[in-house]
SELUMVEX-7903 format. One record per atom (N, C-alpha, C, O): chain; x, y, z. Coordinates in steps of 0.2 Angstrom, whole numbers, plus 5000, padded with zeros to 4 digits. Example, Ala and Ser with C-alpha at 12.3 -4.5 7.8 and 13.67 -1.06 7.14 Angstrom:
BEGIN
<kette: A&x: 5066&y: 4972&z: 5039>
<kette: A&x: 5062&y: 4978&z: 5039>
<kette: A&x: 5066&y: 4984&z: 5039>
<kette: A&x: 5071&y: 4983&z: 5042>
<kette: A&x: 5064&y: 4989&z: 5035>
<kette: A&x: 5068&y: 4995&z: 5036>
<kette: A&x: 5064&y: 5000&z: 5039>
<kette: A&x: 5067&y: 5006&z: 5040>
END
This chain:
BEGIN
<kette: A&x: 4944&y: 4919&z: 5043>
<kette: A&x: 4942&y: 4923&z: 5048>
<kette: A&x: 4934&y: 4924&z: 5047>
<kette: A&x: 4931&y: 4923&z: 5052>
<kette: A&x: 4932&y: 4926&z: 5041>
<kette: A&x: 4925&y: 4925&z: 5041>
<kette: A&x: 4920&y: 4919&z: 5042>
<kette: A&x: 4915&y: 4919&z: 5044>
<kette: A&x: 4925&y: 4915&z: 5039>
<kette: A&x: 4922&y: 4910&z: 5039>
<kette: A&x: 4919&y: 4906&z: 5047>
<kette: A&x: 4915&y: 4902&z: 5048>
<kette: A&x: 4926&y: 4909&z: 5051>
<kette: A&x: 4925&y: 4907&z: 5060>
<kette: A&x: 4920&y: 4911&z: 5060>
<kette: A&x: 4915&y: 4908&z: 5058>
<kette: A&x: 4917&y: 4919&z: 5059>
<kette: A&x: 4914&y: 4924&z: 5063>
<kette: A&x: 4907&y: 4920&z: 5062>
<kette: A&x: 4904&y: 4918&z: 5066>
<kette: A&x: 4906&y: 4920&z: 5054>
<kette: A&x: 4899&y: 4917&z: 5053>
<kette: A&x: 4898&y: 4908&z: 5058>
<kette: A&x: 4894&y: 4906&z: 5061>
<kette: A&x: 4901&y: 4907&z: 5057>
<kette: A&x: 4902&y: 4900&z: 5061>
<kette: A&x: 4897&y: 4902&z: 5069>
<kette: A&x: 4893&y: 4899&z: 5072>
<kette: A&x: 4902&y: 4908&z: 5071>
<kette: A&x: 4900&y: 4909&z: 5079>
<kette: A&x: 4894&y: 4912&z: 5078>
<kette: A&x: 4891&y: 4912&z: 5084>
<kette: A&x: 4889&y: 4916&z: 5074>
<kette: A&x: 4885&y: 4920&z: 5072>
<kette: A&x: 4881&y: 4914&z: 5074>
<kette: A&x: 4878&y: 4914&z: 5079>
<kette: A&x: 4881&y: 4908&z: 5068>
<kette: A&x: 4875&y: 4902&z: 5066>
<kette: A&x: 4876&y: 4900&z: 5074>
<kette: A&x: 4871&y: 4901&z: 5076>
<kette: A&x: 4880&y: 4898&z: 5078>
<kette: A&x: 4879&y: 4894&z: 5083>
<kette: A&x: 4875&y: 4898&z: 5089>
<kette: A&x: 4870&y: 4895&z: 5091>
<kette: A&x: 4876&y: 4907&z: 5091>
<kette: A&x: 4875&y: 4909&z: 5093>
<kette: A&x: 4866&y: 4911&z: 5092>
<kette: A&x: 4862&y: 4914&z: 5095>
<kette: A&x: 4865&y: 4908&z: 5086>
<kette: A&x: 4856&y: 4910&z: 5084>
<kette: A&x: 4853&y: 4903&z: 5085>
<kette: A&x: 4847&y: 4902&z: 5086>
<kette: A&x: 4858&y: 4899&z: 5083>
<kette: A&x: 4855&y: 4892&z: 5086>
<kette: A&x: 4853&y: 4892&z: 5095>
<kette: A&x: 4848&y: 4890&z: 5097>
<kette: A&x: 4859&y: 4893&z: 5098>
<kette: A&x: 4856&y: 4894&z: 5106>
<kette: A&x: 4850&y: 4898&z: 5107>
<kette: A&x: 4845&y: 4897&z: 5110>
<kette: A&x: 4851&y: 4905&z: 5104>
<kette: A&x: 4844&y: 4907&z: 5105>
<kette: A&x: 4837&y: 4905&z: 5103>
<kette: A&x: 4832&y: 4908&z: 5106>
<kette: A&x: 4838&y: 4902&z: 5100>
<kette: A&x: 4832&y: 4898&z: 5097>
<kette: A&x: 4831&y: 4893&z: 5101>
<kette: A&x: 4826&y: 4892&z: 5103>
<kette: A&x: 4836&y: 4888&z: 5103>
<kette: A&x: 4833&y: 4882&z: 5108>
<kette: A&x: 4835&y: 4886&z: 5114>
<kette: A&x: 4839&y: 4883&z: 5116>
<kette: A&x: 4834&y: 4891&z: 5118>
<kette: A&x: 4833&y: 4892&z: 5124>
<kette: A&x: 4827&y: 4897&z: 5124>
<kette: A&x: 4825&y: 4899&z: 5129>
<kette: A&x: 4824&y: 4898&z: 5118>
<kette: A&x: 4816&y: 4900&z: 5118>
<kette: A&x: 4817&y: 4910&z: 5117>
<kette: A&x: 4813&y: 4914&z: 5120>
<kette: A&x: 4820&y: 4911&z: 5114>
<kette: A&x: 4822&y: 4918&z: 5114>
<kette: A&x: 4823&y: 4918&z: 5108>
<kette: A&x: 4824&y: 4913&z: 5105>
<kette: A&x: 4822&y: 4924&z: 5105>
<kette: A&x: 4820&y: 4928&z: 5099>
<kette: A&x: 4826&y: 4933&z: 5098>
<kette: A&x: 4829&y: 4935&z: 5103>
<kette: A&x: 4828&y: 4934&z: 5093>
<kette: A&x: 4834&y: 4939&z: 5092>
<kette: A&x: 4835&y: 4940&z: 5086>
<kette: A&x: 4834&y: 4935&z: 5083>
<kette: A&x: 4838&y: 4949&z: 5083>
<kette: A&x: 4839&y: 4948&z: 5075>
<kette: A&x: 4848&y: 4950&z: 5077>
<kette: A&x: 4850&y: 4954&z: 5081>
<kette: A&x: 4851&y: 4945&z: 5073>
<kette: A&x: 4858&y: 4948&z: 5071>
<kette: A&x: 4859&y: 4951&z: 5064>
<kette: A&x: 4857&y: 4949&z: 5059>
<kette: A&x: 4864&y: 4957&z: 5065>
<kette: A&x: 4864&y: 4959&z: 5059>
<kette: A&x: 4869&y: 4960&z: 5057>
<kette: A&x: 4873&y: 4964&z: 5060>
<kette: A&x: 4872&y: 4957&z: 5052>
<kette: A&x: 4880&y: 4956&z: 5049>
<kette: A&x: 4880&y: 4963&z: 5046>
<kette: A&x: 4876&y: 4965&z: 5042>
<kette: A&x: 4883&y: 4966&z: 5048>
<kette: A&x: 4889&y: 4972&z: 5042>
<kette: A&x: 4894&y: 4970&z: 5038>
<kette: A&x: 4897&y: 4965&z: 5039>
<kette: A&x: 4895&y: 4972&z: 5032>
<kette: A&x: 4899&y: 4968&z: 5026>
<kette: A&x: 4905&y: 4973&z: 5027>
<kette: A&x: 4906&y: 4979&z: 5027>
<kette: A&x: 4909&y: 4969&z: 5027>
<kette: A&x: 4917&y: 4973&z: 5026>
<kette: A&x: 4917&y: 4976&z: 5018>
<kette: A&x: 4917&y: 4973&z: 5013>
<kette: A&x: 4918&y: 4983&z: 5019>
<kette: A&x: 4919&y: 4986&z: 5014>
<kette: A&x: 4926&y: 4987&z: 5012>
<kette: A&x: 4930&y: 4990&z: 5016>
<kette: A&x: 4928&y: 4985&z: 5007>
<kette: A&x: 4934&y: 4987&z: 5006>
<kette: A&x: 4937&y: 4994&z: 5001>
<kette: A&x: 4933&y: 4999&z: 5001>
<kette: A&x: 4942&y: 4995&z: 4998>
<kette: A&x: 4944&y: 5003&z: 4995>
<kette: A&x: 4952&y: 5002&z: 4993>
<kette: A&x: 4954&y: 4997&z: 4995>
<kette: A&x: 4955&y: 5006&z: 4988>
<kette: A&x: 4961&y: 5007&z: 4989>
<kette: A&x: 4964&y: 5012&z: 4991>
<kette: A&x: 4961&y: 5017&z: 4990>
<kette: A&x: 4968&y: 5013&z: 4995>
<kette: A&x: 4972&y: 5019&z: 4998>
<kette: A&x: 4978&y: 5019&z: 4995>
<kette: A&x: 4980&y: 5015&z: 4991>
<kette: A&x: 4983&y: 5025&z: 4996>
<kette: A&x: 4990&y: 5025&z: 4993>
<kette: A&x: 4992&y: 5030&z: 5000>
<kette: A&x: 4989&y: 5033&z: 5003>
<kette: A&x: 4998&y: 5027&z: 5000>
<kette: A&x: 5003&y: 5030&z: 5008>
<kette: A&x: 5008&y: 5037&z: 5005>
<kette: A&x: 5011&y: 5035&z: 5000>
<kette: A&x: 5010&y: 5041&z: 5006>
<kette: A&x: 5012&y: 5046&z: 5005>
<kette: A&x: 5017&y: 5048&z: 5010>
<kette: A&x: 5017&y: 5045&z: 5015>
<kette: A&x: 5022&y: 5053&z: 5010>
<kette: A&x: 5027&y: 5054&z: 5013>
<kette: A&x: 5031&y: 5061&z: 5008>
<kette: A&x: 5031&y: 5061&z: 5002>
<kette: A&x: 5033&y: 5067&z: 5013>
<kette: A&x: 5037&y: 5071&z: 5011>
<kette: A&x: 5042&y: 5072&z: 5017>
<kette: A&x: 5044&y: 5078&z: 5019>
<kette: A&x: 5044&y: 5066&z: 5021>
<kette: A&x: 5047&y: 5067&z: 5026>
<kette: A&x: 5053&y: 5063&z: 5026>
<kette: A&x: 5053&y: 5057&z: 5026>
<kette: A&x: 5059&y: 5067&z: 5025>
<kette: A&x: 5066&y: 5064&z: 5024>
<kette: A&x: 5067&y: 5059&z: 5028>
<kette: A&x: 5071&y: 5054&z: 5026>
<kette: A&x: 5063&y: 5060&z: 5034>
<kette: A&x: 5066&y: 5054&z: 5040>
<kette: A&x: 5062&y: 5048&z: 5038>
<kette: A&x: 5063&y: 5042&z: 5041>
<kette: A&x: 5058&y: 5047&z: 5034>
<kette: A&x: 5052&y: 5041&z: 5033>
<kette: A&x: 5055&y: 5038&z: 5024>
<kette: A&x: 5055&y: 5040&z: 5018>
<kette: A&x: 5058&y: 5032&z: 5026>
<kette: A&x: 5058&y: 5027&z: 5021>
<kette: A&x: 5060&y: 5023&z: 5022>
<kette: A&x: 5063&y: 5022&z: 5027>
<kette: A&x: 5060&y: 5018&z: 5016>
<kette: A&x: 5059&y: 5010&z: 5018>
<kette: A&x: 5053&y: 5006&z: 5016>
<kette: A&x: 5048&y: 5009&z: 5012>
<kette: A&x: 5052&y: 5001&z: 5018>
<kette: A&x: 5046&y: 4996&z: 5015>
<kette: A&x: 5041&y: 4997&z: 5020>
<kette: A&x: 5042&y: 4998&z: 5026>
<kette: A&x: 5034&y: 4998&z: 5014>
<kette: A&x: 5028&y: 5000&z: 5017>
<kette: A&x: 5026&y: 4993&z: 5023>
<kette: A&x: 5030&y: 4989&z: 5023>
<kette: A&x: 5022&y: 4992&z: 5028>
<kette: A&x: 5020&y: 4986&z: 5031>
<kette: A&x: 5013&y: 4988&z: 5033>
<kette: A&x: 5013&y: 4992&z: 5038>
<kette: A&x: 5008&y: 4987&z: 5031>
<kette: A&x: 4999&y: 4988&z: 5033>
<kette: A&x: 5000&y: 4979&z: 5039>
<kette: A&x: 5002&y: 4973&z: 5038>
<kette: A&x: 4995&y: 4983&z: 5043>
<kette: A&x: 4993&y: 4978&z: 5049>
<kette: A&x: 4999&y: 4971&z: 5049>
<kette: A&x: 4997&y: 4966&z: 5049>
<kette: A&x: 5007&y: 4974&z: 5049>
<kette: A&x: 5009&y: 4968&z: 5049>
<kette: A&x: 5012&y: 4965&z: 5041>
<kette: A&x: 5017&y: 4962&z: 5041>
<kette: A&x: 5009&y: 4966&z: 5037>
<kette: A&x: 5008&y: 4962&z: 5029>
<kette: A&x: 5013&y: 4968&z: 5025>
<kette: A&x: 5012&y: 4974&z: 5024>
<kette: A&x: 5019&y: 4964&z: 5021>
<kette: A&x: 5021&y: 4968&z: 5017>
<kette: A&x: 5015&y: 4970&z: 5011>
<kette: A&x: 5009&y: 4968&z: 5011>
<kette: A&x: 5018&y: 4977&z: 5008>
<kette: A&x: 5014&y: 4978&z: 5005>
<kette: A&x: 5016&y: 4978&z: 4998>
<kette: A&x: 5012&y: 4980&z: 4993>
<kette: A&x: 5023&y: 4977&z: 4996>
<kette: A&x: 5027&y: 4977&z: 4991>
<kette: A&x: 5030&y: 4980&z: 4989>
<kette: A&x: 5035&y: 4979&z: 4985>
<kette: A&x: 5029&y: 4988&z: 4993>
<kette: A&x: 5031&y: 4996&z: 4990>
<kette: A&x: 5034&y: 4998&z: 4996>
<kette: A&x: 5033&y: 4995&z: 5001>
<kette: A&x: 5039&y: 5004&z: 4993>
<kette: A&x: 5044&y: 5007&z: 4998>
<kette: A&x: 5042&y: 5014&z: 4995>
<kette: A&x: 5039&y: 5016&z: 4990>
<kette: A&x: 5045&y: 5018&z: 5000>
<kette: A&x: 5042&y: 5025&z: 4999>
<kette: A&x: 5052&y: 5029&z: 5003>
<kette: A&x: 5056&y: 5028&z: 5007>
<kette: A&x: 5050&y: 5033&z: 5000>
<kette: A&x: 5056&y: 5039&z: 5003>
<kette: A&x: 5056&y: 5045&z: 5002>
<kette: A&x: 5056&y: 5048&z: 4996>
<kette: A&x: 5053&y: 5048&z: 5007>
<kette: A&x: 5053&y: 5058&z: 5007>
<kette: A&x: 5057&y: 5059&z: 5004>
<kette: A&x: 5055&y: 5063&z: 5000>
<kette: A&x: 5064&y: 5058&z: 5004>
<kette: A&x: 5068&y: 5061&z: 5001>
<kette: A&x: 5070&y: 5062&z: 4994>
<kette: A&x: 5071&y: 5067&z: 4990>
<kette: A&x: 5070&y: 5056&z: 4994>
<kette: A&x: 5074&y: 5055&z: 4986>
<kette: A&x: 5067&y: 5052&z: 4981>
<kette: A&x: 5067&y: 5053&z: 4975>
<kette: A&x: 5063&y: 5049&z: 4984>
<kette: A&x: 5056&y: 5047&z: 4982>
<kette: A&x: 5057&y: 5039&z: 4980>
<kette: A&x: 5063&y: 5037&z: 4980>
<kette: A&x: 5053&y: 5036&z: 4978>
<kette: A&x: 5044&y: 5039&z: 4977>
<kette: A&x: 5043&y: 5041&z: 4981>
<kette: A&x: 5047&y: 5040&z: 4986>
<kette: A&x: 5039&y: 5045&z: 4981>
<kette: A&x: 5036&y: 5050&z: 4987>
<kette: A&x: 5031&y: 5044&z: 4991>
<kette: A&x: 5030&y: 5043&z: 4997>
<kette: A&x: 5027&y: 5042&z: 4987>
<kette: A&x: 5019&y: 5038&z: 4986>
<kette: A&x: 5021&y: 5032&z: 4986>
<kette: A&x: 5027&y: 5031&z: 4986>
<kette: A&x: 5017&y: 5027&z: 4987>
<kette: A&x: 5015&y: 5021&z: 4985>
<kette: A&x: 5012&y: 5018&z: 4979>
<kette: A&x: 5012&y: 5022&z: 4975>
<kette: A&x: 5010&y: 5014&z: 4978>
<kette: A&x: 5005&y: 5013&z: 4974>
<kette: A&x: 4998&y: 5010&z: 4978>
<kette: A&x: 4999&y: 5009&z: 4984>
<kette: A&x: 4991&y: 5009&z: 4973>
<kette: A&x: 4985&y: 5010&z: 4978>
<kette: A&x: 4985&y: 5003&z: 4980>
<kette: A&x: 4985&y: 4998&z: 4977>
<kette: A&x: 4984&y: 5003&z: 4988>
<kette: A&x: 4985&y: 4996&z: 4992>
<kette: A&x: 4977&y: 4994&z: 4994>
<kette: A&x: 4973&y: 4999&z: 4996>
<kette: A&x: 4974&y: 4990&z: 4994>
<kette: A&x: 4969&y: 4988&z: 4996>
<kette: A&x: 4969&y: 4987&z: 5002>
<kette: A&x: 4975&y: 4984&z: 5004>
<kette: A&x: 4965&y: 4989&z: 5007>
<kette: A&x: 4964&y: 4990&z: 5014>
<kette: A&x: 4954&y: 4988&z: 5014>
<kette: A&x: 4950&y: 4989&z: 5010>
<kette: A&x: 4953&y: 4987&z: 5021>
<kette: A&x: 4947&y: 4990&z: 5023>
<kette: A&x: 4946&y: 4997&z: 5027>
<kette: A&x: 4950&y: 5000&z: 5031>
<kette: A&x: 4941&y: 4998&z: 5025>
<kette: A&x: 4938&y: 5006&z: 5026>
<kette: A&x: 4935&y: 5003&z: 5032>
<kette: A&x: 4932&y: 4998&z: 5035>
<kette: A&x: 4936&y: 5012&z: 5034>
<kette: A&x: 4932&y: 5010&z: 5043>
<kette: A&x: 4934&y: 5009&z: 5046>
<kette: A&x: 4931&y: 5008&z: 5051>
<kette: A&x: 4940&y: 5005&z: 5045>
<kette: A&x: 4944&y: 5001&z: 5050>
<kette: A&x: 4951&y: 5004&z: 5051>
<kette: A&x: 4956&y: 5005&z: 5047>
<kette: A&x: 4952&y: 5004&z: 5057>
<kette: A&x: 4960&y: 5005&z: 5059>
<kette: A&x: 4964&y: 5002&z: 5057>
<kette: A&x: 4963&y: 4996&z: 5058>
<kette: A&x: 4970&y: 5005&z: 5054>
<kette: A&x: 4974&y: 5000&z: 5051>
<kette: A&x: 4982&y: 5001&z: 5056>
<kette: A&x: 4982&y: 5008&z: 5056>
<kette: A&x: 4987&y: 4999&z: 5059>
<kette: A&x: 4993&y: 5001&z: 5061>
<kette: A&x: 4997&y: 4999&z: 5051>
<kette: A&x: 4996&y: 4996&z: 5046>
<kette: A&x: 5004&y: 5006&z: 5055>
<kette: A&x: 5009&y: 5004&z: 5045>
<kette: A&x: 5014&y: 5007&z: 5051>
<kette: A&x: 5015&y: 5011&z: 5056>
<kette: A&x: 5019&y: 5002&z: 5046>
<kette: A&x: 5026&y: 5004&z: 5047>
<kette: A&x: 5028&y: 5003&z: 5042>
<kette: A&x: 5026&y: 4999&z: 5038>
<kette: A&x: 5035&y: 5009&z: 5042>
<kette: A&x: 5040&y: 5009&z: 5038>
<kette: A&x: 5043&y: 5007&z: 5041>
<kette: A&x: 5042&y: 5006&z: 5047>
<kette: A&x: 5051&y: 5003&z: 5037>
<kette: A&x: 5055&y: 4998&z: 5037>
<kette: A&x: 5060&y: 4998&z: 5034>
<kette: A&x: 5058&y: 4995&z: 5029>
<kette: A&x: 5068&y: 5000&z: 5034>
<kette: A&x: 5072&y: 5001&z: 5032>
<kette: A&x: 5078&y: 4996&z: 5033>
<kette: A&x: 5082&y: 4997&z: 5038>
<kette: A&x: 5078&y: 4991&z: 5029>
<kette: A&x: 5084&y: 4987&z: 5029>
<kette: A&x: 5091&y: 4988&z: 5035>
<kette: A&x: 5093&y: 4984&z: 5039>
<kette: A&x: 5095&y: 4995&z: 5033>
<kette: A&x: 5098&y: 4996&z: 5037>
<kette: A&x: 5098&y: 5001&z: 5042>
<kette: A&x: 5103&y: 5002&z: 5046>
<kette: A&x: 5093&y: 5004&z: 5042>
<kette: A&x: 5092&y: 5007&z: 5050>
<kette: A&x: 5085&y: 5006&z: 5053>
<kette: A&x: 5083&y: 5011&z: 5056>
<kette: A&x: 5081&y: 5000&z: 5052>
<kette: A&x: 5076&y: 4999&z: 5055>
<kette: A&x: 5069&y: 5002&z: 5055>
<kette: A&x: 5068&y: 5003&z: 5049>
<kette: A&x: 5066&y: 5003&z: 5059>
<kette: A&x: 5057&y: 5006&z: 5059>
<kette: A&x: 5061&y: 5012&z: 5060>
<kette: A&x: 5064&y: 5013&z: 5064>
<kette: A&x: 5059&y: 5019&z: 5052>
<kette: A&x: 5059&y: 5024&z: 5052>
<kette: A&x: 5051&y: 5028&z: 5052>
<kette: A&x: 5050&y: 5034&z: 5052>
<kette: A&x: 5045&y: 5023&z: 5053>
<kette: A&x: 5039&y: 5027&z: 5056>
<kette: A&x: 5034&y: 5020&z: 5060>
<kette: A&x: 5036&y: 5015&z: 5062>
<kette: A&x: 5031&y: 5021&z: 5061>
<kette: A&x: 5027&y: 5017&z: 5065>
<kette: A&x: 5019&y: 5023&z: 5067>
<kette: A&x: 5020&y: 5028&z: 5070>
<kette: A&x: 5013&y: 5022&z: 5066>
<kette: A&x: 5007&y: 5025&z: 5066>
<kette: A&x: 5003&y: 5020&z: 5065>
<kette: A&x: 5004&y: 5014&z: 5066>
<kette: A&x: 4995&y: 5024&z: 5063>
<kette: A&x: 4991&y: 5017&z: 5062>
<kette: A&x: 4985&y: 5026&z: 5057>
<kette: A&x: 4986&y: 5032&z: 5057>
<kette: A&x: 4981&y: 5021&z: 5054>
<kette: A&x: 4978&y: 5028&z: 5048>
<kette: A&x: 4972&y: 5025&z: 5049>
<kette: A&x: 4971&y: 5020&z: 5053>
<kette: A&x: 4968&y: 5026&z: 5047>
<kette: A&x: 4959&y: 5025&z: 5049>
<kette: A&x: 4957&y: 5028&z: 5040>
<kette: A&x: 4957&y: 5034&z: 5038>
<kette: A&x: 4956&y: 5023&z: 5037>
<kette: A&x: 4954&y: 5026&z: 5029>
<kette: A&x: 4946&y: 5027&z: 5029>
<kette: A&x: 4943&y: 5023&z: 5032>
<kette: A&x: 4944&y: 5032&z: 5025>
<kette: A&x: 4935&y: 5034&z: 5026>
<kette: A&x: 4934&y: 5032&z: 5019>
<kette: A&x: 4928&y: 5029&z: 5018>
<kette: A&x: 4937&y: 5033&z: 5014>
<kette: A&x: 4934&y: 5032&z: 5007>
<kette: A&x: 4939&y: 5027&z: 5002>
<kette: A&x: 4944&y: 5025&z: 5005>
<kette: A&x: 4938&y: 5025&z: 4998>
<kette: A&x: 4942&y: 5022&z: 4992>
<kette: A&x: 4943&y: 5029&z: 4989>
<kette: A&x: 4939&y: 5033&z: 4987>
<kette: A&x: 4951&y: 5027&z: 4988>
<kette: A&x: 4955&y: 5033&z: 4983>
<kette: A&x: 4960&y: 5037&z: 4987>
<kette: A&x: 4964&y: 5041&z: 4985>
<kette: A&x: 4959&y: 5037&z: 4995>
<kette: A&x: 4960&y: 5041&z: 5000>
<kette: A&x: 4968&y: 5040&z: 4998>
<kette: A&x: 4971&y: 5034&z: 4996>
<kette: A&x: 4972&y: 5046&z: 4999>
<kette: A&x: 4979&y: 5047&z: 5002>
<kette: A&x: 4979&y: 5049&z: 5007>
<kette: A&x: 4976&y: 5053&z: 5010>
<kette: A&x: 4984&y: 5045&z: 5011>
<kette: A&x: 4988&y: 5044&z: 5018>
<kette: A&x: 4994&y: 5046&z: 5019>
<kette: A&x: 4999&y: 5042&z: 5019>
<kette: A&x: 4994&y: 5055&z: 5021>
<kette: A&x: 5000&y: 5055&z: 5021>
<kette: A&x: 5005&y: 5055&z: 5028>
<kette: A&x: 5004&y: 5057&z: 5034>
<kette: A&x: 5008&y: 5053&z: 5027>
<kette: A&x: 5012&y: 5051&z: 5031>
<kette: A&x: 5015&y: 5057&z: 5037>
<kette: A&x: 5020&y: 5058&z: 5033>
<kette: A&x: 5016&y: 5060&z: 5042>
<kette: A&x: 5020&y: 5066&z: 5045>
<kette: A&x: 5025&y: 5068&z: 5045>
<kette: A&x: 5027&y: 5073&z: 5047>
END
């Protein structure tokens, strides 16, 4: 994925260079962080899923783990999670926007 982005960046500064125009592009670095997913909600359990992607961890308000362990995510960036229960399907579905490394996310 980055590897396309920069691809279309260089192609993009190449035309404007041969069509006679001047331009600064400015790359932002994806920052990354660890987050941990939380929960004190009896209805919420099952396998964590960030954007799609297992994440390894299963979480249960009820009986516990309460938490996760710390998931590597990018910061600043919208993320959608679902919870995932073998036998009764998506018990959450949301999406978390993390601002720092270390953040807990707790679940509703």
């Amino acid at each position: 994925m980055r590897k396309l982005f920069l691809g279309v960046l260089v192609i993009a500064g190449l035309a404007l260079l041969l069509s006679g125009c001047s331009g600064t592009i400015i790359l932002t670095p994806e920052v990354t962080g660890y987050v941990r997913i939380c929960t004190y909600d009896s209805y919420i359990y099952g396998y964590v899923y960030i954007d799609d992607v297992s994440t390894g961890y299963r979480i249960d308000g009820w009986g516990g783990p309460n938490c996760t362990g710390y998931i590597e995510v990018i910061l600043d960036e919208r993320h959608r999670i679902e919870v995932w229960s073998p036998s009764d399907g998506t018990t959450y579905r949301g999406s978390f926007l993390p601002a720092f490394d270390g953040q807990t996310i707790i679940l509703p």
